[in-house]
Backbone bond lengths (Angstrom), bond angles and torsions (degrees), N, CA, C in turn:
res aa  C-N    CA-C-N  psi(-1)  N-CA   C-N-CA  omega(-1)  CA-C   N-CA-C  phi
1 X - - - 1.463 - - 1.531 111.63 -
2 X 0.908 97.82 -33.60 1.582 103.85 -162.41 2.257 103.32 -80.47
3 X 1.571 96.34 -19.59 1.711 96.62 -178.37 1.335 101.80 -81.03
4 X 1.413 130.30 -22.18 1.051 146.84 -160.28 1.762 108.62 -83.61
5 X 1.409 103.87 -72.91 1.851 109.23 146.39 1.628 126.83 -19.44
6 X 1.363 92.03 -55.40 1.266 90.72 -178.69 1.429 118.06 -88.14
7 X 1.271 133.51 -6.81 1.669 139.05 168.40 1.856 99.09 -74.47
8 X 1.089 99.30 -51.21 1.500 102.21 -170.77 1.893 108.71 -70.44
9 X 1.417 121.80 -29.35 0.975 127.72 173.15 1.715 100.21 -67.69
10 X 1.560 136.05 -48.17 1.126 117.58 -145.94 1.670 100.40 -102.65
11 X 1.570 105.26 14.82 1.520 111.35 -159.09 1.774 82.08 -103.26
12 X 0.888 118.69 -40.68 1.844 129.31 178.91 1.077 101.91 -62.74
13 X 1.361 131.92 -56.10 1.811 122.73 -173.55 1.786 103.90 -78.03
14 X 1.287 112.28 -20.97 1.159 86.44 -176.37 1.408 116.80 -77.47
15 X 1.328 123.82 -59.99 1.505 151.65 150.31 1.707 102.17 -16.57
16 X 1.227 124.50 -38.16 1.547 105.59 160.77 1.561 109.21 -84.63
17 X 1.463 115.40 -44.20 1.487 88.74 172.06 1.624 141.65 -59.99
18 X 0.873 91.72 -8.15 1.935 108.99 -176.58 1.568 96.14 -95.15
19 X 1.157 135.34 -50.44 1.317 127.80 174.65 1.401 111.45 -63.29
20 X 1.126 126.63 -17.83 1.740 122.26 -179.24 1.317 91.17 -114.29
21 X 1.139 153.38 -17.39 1.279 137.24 170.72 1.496 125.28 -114.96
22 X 1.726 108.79 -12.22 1.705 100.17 157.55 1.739 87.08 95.82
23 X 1.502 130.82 -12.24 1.307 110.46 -176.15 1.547 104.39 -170.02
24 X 1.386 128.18 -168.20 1.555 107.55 -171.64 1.198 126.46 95.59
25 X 1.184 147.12 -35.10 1.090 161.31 -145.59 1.475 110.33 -66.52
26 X 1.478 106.93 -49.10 1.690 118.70 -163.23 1.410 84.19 -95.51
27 X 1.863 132.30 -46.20 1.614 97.91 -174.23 1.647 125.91 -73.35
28 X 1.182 122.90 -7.14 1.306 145.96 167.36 1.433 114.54 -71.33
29 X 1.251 135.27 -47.50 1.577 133.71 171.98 1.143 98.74 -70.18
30 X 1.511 128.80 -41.14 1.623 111.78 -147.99 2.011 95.81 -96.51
31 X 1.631 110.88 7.10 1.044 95.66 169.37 1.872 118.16 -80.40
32 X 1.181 94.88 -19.47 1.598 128.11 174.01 1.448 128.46 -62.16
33 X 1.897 100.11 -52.33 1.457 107.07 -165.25 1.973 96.92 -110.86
34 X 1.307 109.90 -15.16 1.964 105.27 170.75 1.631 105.55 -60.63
35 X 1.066 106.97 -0.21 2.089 100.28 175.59 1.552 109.18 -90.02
36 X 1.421 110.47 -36.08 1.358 104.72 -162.04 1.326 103.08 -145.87
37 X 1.347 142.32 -1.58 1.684 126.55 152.60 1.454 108.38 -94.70
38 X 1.458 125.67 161.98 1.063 142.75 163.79 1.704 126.98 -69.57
39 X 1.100 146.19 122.16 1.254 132.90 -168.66 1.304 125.40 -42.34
40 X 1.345 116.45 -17.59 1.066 112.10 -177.50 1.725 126.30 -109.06
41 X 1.690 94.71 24.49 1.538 111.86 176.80 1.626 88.56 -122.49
42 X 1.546 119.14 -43.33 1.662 118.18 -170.14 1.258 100.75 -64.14
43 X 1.341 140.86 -70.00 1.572 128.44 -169.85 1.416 127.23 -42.36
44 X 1.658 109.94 -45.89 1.580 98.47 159.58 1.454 130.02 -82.55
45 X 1.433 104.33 2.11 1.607 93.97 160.39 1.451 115.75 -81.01
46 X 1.239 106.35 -46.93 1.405 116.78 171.21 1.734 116.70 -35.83
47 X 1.144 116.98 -52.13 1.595 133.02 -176.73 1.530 110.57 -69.24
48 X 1.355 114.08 -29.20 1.883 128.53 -170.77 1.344 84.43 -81.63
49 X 1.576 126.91 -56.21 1.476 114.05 -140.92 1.639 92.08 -78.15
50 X 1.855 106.85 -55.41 1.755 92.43 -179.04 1.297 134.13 -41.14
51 X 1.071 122.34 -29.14 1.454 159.06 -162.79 1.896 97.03 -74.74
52 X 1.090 97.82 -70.45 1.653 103.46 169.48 1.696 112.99 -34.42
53 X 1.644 93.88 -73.51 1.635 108.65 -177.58 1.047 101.84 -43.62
54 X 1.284 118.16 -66.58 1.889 117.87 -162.18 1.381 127.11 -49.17
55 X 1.174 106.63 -28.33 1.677 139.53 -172.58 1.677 98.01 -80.46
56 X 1.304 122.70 -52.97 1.321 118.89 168.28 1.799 129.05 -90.53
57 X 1.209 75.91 33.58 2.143 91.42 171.77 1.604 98.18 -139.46
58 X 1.725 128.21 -4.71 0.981 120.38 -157.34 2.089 105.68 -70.46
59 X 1.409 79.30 -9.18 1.974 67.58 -172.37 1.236 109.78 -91.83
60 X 1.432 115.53 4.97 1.568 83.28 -179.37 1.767 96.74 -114.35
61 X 1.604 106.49 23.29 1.643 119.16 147.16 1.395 141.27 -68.01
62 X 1.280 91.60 -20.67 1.536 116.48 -164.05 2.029 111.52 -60.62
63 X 1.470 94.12 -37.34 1.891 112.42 -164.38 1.553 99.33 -86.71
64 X 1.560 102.98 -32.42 2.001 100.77 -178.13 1.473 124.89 -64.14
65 X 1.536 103.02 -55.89 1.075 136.06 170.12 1.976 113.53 7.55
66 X 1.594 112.33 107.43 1.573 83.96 165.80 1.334 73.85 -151.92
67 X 2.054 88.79 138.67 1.589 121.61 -154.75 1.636 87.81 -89.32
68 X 1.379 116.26 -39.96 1.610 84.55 174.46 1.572 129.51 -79.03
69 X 0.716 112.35 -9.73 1.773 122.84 160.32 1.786 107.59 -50.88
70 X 1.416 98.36 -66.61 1.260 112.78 -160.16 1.489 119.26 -72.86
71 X 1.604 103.02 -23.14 1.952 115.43 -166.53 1.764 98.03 -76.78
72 X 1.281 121.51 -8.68 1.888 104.51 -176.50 1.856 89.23 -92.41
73 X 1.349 103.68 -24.32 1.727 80.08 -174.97 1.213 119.29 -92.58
74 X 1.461 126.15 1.55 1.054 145.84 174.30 1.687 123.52 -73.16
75 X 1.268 93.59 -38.77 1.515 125.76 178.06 1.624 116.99 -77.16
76 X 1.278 92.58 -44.04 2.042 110.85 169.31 1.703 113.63 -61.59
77 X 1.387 100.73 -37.25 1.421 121.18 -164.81 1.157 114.62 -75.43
78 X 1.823 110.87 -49.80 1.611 117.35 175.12 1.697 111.43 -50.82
79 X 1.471 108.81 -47.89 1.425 114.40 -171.80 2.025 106.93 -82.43
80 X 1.157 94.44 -21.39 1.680 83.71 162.27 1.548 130.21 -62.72
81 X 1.609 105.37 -45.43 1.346 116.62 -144.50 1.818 93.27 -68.31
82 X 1.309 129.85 -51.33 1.138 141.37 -167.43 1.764 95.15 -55.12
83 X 0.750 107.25 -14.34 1.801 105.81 -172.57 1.788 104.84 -95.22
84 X 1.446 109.90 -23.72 1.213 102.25 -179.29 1.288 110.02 -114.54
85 X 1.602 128.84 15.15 1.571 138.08 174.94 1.676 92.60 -98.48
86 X 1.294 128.24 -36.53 1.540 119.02 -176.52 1.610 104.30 -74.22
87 X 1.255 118.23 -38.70 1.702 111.06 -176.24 1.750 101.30 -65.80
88 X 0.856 119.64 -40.80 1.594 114.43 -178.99 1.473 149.53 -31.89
89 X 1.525 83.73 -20.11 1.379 102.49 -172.65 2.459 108.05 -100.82
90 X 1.392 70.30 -25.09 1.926 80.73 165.57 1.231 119.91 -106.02
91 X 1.132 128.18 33.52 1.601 114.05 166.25 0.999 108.81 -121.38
92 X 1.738 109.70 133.73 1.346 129.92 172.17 1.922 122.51 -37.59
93 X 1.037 132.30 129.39 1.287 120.77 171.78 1.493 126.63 -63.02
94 X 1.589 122.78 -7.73 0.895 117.54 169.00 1.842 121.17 -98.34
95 X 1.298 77.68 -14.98 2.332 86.13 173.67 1.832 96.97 -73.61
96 X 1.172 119.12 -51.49 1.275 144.24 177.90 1.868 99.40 -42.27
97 X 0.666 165.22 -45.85 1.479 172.89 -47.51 1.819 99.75 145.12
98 X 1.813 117.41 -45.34 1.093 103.26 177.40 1.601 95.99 -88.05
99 X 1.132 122.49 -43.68 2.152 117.17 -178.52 1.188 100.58 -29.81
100 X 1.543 126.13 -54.15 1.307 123.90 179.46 0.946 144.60 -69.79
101 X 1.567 125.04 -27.06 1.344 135.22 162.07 1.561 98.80 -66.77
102 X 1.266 132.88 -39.56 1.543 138.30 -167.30 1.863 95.04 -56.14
103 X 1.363 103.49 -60.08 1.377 114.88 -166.40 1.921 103.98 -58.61
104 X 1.531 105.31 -50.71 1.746 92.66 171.08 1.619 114.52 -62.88
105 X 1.330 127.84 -33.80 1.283 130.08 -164.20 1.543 84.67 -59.01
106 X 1.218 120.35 -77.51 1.522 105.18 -165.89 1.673 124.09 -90.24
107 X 1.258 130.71 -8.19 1.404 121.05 146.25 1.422 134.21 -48.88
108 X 1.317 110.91 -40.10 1.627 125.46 173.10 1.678 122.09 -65.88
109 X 1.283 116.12 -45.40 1.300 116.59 161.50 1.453 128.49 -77.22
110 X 1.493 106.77 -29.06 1.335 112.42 152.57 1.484 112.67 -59.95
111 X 1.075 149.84 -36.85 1.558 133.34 -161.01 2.108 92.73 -108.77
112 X 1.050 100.28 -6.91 1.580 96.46 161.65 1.157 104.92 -95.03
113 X 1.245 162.90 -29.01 1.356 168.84 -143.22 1.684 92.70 -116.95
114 X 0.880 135.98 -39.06 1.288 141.44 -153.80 1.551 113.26 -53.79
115 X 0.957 118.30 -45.44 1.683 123.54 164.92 1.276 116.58 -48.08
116 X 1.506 123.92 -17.42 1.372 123.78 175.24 1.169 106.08 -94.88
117 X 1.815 125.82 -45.07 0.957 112.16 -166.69 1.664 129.43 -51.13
118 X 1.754 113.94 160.78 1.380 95.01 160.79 1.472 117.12 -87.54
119 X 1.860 74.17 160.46 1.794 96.36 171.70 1.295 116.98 -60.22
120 X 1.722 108.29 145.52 1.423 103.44 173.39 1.858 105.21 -101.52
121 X 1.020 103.80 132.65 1.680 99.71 -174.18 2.060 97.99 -106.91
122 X 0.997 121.12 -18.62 1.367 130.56 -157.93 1.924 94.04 -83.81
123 X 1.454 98.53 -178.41 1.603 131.31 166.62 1.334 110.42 39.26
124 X 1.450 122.22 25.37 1.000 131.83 141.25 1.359 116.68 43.30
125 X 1.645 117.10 -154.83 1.631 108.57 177.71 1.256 125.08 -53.46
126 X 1.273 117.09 -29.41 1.570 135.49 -175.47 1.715 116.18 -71.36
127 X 1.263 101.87 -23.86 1.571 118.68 152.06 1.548 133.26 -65.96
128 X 1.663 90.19 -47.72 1.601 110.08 -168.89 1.887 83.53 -67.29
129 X 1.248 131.03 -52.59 1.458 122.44 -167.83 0.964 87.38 -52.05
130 X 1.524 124.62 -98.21 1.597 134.55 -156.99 1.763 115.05 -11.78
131 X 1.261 88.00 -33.45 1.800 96.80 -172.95 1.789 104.70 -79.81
132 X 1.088 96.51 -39.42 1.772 112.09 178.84 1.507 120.91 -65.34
133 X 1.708 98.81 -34.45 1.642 107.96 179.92 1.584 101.72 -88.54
134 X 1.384 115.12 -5.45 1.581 119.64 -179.09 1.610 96.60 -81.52
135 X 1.402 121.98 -76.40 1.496 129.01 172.98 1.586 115.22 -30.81
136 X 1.566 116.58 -52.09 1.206 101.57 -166.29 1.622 95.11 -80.59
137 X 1.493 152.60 -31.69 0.947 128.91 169.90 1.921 118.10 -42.50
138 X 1.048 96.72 -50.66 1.395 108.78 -178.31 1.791 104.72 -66.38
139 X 0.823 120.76 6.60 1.867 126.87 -163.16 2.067 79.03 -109.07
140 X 1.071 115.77 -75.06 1.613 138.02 -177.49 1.720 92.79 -35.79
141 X 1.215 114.94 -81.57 1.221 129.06 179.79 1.720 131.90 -30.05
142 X 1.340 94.17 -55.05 1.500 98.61 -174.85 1.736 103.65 -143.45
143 X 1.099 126.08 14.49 1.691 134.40 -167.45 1.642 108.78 78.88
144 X 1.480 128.86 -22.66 1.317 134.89 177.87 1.050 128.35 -46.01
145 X 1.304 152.48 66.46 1.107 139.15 -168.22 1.763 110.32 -105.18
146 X 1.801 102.09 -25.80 1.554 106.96 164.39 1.408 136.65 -43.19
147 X 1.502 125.86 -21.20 1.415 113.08 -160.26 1.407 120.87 -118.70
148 X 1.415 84.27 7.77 2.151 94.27 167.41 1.637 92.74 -98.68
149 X 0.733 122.79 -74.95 1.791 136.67 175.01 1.221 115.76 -20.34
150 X 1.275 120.89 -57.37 1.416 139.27 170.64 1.401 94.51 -46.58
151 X 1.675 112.87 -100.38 1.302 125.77 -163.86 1.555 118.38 -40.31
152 X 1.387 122.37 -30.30 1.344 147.39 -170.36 2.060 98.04 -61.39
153 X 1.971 109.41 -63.19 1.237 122.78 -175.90 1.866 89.38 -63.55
154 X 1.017 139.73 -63.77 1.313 130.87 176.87 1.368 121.49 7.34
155 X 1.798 90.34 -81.32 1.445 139.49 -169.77 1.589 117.68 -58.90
156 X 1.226 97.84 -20.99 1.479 120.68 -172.27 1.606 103.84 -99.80
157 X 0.726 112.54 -37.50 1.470 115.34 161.38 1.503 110.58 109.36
158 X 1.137 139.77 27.21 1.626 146.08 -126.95 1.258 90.09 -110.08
159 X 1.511 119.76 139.48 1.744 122.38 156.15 1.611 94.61 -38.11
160 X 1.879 91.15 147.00 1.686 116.80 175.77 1.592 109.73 -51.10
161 X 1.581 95.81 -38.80 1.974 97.58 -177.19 1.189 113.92 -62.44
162 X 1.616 127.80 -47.79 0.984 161.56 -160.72 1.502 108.13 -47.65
163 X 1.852 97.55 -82.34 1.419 115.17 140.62 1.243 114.62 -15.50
164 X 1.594 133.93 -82.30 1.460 112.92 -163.06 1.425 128.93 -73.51
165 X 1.840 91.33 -10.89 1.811 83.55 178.90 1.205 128.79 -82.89
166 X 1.545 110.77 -4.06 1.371 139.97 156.87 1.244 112.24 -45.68
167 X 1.404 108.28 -102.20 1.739 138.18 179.38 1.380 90.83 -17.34
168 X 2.010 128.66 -76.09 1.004 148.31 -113.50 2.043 85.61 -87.15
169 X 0.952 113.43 -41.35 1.709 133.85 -159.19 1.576 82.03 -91.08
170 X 1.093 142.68 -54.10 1.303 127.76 -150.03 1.745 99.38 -85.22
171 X 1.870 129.27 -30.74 0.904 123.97 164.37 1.303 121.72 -68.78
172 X 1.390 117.98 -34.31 1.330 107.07 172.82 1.131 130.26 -72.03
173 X 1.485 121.22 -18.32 1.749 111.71 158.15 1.469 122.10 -93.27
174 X 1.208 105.03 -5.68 1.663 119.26 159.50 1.320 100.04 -54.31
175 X 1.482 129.55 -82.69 1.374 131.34 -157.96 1.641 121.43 -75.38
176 X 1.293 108.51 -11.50 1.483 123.20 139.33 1.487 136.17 -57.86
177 X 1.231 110.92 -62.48 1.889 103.29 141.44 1.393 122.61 -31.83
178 X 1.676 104.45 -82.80 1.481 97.76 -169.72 1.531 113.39 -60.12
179 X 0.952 142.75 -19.18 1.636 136.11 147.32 1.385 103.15 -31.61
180 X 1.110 123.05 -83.76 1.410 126.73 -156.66 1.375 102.45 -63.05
181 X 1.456 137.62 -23.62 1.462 148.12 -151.98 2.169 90.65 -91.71
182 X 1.435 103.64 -52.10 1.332 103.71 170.02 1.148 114.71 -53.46
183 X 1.535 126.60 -55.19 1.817 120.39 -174.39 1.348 111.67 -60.42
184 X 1.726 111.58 -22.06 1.674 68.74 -165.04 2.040 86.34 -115.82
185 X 1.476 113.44 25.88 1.988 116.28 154.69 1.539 107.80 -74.24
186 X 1.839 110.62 -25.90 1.477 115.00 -175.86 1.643 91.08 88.34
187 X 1.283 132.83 41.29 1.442 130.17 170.44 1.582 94.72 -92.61
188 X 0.904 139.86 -23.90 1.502 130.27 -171.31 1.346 103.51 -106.13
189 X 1.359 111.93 113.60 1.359 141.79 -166.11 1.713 117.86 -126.25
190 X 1.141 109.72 172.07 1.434 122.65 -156.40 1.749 87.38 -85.38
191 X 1.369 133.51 0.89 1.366 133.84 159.52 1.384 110.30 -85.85
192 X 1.233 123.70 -41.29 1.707 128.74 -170.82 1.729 103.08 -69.43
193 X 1.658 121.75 -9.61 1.271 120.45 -168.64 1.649 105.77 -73.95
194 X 0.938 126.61 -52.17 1.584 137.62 165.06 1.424 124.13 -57.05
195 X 1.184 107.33 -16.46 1.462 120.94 -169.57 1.569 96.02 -86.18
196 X 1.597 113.26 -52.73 1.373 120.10 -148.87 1.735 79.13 -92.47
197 X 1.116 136.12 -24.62 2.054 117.35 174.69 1.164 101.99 -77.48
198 X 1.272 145.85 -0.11 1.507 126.27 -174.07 1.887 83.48 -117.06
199 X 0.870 153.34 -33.77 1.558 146.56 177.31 1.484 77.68 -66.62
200 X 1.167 114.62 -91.71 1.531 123.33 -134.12 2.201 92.07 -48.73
201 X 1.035 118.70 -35.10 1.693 111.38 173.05 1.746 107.19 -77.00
202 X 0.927 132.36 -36.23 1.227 136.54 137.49 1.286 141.21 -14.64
203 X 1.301 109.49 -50.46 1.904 116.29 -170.66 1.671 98.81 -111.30
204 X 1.267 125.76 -12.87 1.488 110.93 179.96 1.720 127.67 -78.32
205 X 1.175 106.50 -23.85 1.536 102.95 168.88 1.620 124.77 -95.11
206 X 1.355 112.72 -23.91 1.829 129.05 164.27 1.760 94.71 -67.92
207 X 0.995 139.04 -24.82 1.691 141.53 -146.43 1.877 88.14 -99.29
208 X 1.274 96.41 -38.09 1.569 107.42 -164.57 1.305 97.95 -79.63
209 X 1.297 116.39 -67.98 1.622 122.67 -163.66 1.979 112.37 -72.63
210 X 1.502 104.07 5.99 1.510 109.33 168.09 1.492 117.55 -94.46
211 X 1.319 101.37 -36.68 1.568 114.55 163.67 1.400 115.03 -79.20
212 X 0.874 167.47 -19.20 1.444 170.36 -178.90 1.647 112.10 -100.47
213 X 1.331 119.51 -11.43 1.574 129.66 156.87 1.470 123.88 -131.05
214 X 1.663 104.45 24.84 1.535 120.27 157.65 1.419 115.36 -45.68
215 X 1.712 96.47 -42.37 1.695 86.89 -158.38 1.636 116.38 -102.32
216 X 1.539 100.53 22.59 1.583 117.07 -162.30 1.674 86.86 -110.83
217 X 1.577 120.75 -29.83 1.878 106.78 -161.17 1.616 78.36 -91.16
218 X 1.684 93.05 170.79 1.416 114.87 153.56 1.752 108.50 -89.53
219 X 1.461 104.32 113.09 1.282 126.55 156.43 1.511 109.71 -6.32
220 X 1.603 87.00 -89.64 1.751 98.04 177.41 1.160 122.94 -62.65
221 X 1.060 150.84 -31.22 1.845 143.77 158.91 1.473 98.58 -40.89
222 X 1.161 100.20 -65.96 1.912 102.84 -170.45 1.254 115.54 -63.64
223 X 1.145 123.87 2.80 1.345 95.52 -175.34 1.972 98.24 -132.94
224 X 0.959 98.02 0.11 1.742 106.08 159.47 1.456 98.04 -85.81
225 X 1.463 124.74 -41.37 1.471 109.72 177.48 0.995 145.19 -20.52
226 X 1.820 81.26 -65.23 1.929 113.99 174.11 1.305 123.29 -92.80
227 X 1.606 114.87 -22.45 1.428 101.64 154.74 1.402 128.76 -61.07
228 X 1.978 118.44 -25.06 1.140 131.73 -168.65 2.230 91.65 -64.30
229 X 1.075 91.33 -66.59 1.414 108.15 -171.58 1.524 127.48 -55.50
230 X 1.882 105.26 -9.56 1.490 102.80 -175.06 1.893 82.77 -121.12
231 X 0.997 124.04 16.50 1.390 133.40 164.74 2.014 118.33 -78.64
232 X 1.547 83.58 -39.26 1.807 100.01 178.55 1.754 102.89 -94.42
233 X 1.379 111.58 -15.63 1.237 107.69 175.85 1.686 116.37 -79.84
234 X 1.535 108.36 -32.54 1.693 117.15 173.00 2.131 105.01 -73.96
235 X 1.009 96.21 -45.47 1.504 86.59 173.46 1.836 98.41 -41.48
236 X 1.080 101.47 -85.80 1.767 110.57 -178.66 1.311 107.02 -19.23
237 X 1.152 122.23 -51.84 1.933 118.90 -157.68 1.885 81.46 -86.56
238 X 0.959 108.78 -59.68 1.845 89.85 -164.59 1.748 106.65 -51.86
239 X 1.474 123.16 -53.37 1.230 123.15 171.97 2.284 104.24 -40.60
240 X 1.072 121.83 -58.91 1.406 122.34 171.95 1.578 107.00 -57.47
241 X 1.193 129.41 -15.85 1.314 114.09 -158.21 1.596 91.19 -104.87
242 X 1.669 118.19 -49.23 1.183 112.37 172.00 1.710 133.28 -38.71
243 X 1.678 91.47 -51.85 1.698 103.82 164.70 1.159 112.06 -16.71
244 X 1.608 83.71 -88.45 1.765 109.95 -168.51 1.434 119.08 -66.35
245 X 1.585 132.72 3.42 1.189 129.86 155.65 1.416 142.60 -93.92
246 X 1.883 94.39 -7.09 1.379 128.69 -167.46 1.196 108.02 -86.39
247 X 1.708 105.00 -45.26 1.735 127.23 -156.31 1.270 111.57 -75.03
């Protein structure tokens, strides 16, 4: 009962944070579900639930959209994702728990820091892939495909819209791949069936009410909030992950 609580609890915070912030989704659940599912039930929940959200913010993607922006990370991504659906099936649950705390430890202060950082003006499309074949490995791998992509449009210096029609378009055919990349590894199993009805009843009304009071929060308050808070949550999983990988 209590793994169950907690999928449905971390499927609600995430699914509002991704609807009010356009991204988040997978580091927010998996601060939730790296305690008590196994990687190989958390990544496709992770991928179902973003997948949901993204799908119901996709229209107001439709007008931003620019395909040459978006086609090198798209291209990086296809040839990533298959690289991070084959590791999936061998990693320990306790390395898995520290990968992830590793990945918030330094994504989170990076995307709080990020306003200082410098711009990258260099490596051009051949960058924008590299960054894309980074995410979609990480999309395959653990449902992540947000936090190279994200931080990457940051770094680059791109209008805020710009930025999300990126990130937002490049995860949503990210987690569309690795969907389909799981059915046919045979990762979606007669265990993932219960998993994916309690997310998928889970993420549709937090998904709604994050988008529909997007334009009422301040951006920036909220989202130092939750980076502040899924920053103390990666300490925790690497401290748990070390434990249990040491012992």
């Amino acid at each position: 009962m209590e793994t169950w609580l907690l999928l449905a609890l971390g499927a609600c915070v995430a699914a509002f944070v991704q609807g009010l912030a356009g991204f988040g989704f997978g580091l927010v659940s998996m601060a939730f579900w790296s305690w008590t599912l196994p990687p190989v039930l958390a990544a496709p929940a992770v991928v179902f639930g973003s997948l949901i959200g993204q799908l119901l913010a996709v229209r107001s993607l439709r007008h931003g959209i620019d395909w040459r922006r978006l086609t090198p990370f798209l291209l990086g991504g296809l040839a990533g994702v298959p690289v991070g659906v084959a590791l999936l099936r061998y990693v320990d649950p306790a390395a898995f728990r520290l990968g992830v705390g590793v990945v918030l430890l330094v994504y989170c202060p990076a995307m709080l820091l990020a306003a200082e950082l410098p711009r990258i003006k260099h490596g051009g499309r051949v960058a924008d892939a590299a960054v894309g074949w980074l995410g979609g490995a990480m999309g395959g791998f653990g449902g992540l495909p947000g936090p190279a992509t994200t931080l990457w449009c940051v770094l680059r210096g791109w209008p805020r819209d710009q930025q999300r029609a990126v990130f937002q378009s490049f995860n949503l055919a990210m987690h569309a791949i690795t969907f389909a990349g799981y059915a046919a590894a045979g990762v979606l199993t007669a265990q993932t069936v219960p998993v994916f009805a309690i997310v998928g009843a889970a993420v549709l009304g937090p998904t709604l009410a994050g988008v529909h009071l997007y334009r009422r929060f301040s951006d920036a308050t909220f989202r130092r909030l939750v980076l502040g808070l899924l920053t103390v949550s990666g300490v925790a999983l690497v401290v748990a992950g070390a434990r249990g990988f040491w012992s």
